[in-house]
C-alpha positions in Angstrom: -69.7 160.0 62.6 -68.2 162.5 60.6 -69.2 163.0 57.0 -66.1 162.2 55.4 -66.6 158.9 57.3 -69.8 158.2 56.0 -70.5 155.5 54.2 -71.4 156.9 51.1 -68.3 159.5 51.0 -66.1 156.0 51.5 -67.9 154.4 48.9 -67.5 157.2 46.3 -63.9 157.8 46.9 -63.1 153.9 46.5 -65.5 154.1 43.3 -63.7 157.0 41.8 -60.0 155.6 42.6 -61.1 152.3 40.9 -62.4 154.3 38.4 -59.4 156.4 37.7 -57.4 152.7 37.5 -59.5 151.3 35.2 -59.9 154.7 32.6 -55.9 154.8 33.2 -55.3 150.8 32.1 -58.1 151.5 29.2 -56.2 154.6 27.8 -52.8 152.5 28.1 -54.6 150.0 25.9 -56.0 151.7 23.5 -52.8 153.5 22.7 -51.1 150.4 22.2 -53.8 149.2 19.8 -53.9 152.6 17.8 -50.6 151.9 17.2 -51.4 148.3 16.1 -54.5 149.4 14.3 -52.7 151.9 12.3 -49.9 149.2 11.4 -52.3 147.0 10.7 -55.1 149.5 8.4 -51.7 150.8 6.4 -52.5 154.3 8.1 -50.4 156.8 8.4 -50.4 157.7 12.5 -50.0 161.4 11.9 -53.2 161.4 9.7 -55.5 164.1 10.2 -59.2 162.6 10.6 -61.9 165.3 10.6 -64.8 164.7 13.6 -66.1 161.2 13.2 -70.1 161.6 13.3 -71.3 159.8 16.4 -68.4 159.9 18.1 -68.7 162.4 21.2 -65.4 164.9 21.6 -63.7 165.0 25.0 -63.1 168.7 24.5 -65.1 170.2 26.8 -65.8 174.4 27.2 -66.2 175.4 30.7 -64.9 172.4 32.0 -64.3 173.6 35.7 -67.8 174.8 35.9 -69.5 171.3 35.1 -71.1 169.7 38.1 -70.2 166.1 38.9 -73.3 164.8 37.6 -73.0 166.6 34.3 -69.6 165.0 34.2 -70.8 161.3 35.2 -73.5 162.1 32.8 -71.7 163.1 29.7 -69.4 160.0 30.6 -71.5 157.8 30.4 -73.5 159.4 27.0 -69.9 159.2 25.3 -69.0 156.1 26.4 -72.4 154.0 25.4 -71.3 155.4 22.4 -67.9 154.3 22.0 -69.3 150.8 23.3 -71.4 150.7 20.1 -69.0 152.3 17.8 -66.1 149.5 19.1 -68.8 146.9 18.6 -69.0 148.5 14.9 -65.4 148.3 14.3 -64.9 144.8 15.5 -67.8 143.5 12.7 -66.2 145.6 10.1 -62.8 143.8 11.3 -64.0 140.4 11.1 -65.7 140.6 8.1 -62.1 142.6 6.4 -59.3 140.2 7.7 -61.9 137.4 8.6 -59.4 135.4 11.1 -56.3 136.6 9.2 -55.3 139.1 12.4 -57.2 138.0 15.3 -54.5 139.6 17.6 -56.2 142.8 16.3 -59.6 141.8 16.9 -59.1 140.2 20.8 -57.4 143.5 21.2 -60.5 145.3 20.3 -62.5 143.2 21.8 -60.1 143.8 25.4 -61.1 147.6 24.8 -64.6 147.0 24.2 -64.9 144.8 26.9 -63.3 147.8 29.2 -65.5 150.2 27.9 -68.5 148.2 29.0 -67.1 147.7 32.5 -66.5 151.7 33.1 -70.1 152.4 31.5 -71.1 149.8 34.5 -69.1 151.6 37.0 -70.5 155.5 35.8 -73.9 153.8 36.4 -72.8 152.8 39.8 -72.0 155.9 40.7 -75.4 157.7 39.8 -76.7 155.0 41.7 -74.5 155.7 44.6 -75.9 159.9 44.1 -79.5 158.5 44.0 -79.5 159.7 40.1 -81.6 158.5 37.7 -80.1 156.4 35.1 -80.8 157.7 31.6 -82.0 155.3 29.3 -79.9 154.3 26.3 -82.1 155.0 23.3 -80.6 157.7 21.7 -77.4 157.4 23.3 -75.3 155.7 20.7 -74.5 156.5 17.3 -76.6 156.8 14.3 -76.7 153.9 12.0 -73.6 154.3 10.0 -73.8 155.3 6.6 -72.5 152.7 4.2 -68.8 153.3 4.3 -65.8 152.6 1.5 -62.8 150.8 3.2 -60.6 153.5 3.6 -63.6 155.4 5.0 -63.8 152.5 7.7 -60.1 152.5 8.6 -60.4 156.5 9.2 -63.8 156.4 11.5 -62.0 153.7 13.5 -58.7 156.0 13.6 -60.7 158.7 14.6 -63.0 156.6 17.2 -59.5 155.1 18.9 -58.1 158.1 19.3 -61.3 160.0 20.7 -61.6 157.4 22.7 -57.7 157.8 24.4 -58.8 161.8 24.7 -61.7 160.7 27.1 -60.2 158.3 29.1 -57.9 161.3 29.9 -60.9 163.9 30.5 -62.6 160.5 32.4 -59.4 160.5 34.8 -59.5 164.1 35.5 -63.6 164.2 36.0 -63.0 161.3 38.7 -60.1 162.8 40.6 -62.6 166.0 40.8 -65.0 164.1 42.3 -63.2 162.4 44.8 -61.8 165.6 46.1 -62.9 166.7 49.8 -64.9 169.2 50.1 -63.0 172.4 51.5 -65.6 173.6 53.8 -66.5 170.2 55.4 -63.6 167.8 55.0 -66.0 165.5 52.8 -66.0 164.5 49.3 -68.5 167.2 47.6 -71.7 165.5 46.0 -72.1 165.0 42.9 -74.7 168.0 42.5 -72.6 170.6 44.4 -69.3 169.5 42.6 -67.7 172.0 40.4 
């Protein structure tokens, strides 16, 4: 059987072409509900927010000389974080508007629920590589200092749209992945992946 028939090379390319689908529909929905978060937090959308502490930049130096498991690995360190950071926002939420815009908060809730399934699915693909899973202690954000309101509208500005940047850098890490190798036909593992 030829390697890019193997089992494991199928596997991976299904895995990352799911995982492209569901970064793609996450991105698509967290734009729409920047632009209903900003509506609804009075924000201006052009507003400049300065880097959010605890939330993990999807700018990346040296991008193309990252192997795949440093990619799948800074994945899933960022988006742990964002899982926790989202899980922040939708307390602050409730407490602010209480039930007075839960089409806000389910759409929160939608991303945070999509952000746990693609942290599932990078851990599946470790798996799939033999990797270790790194624990999570340490992974997500410090405890947040104690925040004004408008402070709390900004952070979650800035989280949503960090969070829309990685689901972009997500999609491109997958699609890297999931190319064959040139020299054997197969999809390159995760080590040898540039």
């Amino acid at each position: 059987m030829a390697a890019a028939d193997s089992p494991s090379a199928a596997l991976r390319r299904d895995l990352c072409s799911r995982g492209i689908r569901l970064a793609g529909k996450m991105r698509a929905d967290v734009v729409d509900l920047l632009d209903a978060y900003v509506e609804q937090q009075g924000l201006d959308a052009s507003a400049s927010v300065a880097a959010v502490e605890g939330v993990p930049l999807a700018a990346v130096e040296r991008w193309d000389e990252q192997t795949g498991t440093q990619r799948l690995l800074e994945n899933l360190v960022a988006y742990r974080a964002f899982r926790a950071l989202l899980a922040q926002m939708l307390e602050e939420q409730r407490e602010q508007l209480g039930e007075a815009d839960a089409g806000l908060g389910r759409a929160l809730a939608a991303v945070l629920l999509q952000v746990s399934a693609f942290v599932y699915h990078l851990e599946e693909l470790l798996r799939l590589e033999s990797r270790g899973i790194p624990g999570e202690e340490g992974d997500g954000p410090p405890p947040p200092p104690r925040l004004s309101l408008f402070e709390q509208k900004l952070r979650g500005l800035g989280v949503l749209r960090e969070l829309a940047q990685w689901a972009v850098r997500s999609v491109r890490d997958l699609r890297q992945l999931a190319k064959p190798s040139p020299a054997t036909g197969a999809a390159p593992g995760l080590a040898e992946s540039p």
